[in-house]
C-alpha positions in Angstrom: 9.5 -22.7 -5.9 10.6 -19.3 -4.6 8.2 -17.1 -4.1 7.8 -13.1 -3.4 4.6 -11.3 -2.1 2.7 -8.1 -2.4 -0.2 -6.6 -0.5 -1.7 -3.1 -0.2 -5.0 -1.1 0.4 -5.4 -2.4 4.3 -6.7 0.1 6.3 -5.7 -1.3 9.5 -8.4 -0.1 12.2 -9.2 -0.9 15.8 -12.7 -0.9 14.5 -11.8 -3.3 12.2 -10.1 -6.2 14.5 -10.6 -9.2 12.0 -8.3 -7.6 9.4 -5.2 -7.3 12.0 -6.0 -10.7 13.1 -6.1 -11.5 9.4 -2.9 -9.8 8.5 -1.1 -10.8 11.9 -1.9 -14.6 10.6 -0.2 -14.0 7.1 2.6 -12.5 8.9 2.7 -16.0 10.7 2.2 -18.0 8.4 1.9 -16.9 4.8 5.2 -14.6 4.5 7.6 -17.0 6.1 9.5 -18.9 3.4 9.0 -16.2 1.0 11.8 -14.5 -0.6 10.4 -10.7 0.2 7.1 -9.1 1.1 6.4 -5.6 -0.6 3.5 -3.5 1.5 2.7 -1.1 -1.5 0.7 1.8 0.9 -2.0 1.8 2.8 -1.5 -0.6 5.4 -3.0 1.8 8.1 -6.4 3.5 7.7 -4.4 6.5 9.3 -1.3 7.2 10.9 -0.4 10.4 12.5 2.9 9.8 13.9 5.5 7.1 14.5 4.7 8.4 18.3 1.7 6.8 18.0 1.8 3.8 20.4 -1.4 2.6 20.1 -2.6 -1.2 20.9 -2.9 -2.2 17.4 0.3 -0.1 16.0 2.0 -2.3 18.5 0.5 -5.4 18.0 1.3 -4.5 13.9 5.2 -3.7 14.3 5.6 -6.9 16.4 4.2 -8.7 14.0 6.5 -7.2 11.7 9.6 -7.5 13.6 9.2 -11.1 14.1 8.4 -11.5 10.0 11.8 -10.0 9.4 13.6 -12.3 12.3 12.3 -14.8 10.5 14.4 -14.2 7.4 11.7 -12.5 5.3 12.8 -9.1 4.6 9.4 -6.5 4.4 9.2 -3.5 2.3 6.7 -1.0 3.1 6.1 2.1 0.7 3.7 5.0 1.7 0.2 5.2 0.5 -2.5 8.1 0.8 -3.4 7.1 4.0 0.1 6.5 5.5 2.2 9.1 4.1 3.3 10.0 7.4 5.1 6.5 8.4 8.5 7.4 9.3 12.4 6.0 10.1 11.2 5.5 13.8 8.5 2.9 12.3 10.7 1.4 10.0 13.1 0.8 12.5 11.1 -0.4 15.6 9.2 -2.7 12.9 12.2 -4.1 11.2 11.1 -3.0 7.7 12.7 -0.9 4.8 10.7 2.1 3.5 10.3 2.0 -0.4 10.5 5.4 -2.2 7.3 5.6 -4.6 7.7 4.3 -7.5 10.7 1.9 -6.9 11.9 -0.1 -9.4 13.0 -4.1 -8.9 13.8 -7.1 -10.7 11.4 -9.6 -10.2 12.5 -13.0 -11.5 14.1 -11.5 -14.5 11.3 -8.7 -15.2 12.0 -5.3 -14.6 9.2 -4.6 -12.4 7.4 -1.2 -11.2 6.3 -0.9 -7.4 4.0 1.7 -7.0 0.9 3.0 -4.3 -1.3 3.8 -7.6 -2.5 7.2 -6.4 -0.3 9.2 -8.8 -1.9 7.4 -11.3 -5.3 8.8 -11.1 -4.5 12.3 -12.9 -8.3 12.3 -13.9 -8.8 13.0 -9.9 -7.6 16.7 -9.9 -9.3 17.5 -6.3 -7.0 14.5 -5.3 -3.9 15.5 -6.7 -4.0 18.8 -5.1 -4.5 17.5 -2.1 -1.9 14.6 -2.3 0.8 17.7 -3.8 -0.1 19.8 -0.3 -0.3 16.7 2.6 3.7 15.6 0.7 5.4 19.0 1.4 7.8 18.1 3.8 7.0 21.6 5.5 3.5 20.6 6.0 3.7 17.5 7.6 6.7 19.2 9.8 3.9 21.3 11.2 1.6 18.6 11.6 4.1 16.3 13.6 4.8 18.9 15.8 1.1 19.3 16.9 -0.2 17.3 20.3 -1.2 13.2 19.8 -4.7 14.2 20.3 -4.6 17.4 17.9 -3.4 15.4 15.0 -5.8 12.1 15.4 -8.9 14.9 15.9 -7.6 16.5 12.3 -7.0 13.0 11.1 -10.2 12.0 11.7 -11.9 15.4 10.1 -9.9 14.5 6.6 -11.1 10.9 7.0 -14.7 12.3 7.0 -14.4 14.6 4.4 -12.5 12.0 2.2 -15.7 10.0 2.0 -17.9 12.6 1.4 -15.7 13.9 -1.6 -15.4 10.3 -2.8 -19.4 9.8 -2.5 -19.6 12.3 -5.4 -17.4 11.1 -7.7 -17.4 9.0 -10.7 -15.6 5.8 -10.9 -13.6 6.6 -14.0 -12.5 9.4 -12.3 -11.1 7.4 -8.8 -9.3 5.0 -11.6 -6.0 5.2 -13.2 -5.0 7.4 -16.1 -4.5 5.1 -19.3 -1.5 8.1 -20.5 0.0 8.2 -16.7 0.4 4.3 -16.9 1.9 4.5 -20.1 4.5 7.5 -19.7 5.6 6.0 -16.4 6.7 2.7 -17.3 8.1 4.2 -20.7 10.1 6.5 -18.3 11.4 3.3 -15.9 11.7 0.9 -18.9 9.5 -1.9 -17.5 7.0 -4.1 -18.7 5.3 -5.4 -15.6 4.1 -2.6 -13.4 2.1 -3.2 -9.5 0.1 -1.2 -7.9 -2.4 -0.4 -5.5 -5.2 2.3 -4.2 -7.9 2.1 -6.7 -9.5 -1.3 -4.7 -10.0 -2.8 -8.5 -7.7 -6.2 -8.3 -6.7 -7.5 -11.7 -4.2 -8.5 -14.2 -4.6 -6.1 -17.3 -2.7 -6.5 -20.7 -1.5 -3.6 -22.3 0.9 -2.4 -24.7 3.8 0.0 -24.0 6.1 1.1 -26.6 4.6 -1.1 -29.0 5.7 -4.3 -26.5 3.4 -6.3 -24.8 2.9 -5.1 -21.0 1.5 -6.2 -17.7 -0.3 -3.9 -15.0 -1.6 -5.5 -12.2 -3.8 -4.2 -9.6 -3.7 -5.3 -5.6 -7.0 -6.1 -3.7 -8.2 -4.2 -0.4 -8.8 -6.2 2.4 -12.0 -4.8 3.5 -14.7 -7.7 3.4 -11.3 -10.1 2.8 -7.6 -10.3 2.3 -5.8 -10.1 -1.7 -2.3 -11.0 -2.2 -0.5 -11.2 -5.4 2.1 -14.6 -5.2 4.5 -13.7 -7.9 7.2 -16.7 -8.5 9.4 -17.6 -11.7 6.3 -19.2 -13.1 4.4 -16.0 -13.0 2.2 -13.6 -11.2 -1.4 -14.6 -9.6 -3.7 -12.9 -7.4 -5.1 -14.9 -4.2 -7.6 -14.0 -1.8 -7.1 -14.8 1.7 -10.7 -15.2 3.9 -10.5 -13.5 7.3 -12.8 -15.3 10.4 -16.6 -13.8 10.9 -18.0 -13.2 14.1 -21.0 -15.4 14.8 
């Protein structure tokens, strides 16, 4: 049966080598044979340049490239961590970036794609933030500093991310009920998919008085979460990544 894939909320690190072995596996062997994989944001910890030729941003787009040789096309859309991935990336990788939100069929169900951080309204801090790093004048400036510069400043936000995040509520970090609701009234869809909030799930809603599906990607921090969506329906997988002994 065909079959399409979705995965988000990576955080590919060199301190973390068992999730790019993990992913670089899936590549290999889980997305052949599938009809599309969607990358909804988030599938580096950081990025801070498409001149970024590091080990692991190397061994990543290779992996990539030979996914989409394969005949399995890859769609990547930014996330809050990854905002900066550019056309050089997209190219050297053999991927298509996705504008956020993007709007497919998906076995005749007009489906939202989204990263899931415009969702979380509740998160003001966040959204002011997320408004300033997305003004194309901004990240001009920023791309035009040294290599070593701009992973020294990425590495400062990372810092004070967490220790912003440490002192927030959960309900705050989560999606807005209303935001949900007004964007897939806006894009006429019943079935919307997301990432960011690290809280995998299949929710049942109502929108527009019609029955409604959002559904929530894993991370892949302590293991790996895809969401196998075929003409049958929609379901949520983990995949288990090796431990060091």
């Amino acid at each position: 049966m065909p079959n399409t894939l979705f995965i988000s909320d990576l955080h590919l690190d060199p301190e973390r080598p068992a999730v790019t072995d993990l992913f670089l596996d899936f590549l290999g062997t889980r997305a052949p044979g599938s009809e599309a994989l969607y990358i909804l944001g988030d599938l580096f910890e950081a990025w801070i340049g498409d001149d970024d030729r590091g080990a692991m941003n190397d061994a990543v787009c290779q992996g990539l490239k030979a996914c989409t040789e394969a005949g399995t096309p890859v769609f990547v859309m930014h996330g809050n961590r990854d905002f900066l991935l550019g056309a050089a990336f997209a190219e050297r990788c053999g991927c298509a970036l996705l504008n956020d939100p993007t709007r497919i069929e998906l076995y005749g169900t007009p489906t939202l794609l989204m990263h899931g951080d415009v969702l979380c309204t509740d998160d003001t801090g966040y959204m002011s933030f997320r408004d300033r790093v997305r003004d194309p004048g901004w990240q001009a400036a920023l791309l035009s500093k040294p290599l070593d510069e701009r992973r020294h400043m990425a590495q400062e936000m990372r810092a004070s991310s967490r220790e912003q995040t440490s002192g927030k509520s959960e309900s705050i970090m989560d999606v807005n009920a209303d935001a949900v609701d007004r964007v897939m009234t806006e894009h006429h869809v019943r079935r919307l998919i997301h990432g960011h909030t690290h809280r995998p799930a299949l929710h049942d809603l109502k929108v527009a008085g019609h029955q409604a599906q959002r559904i929530v990607l894993g991370d892949w921090y302590e293991q790996g979460s895809v969401l196998v969506c075929s003409p049958a329906g929609c379901e949520l997988q983990d995949l288990h990544m090796q431990r060091a002994d």
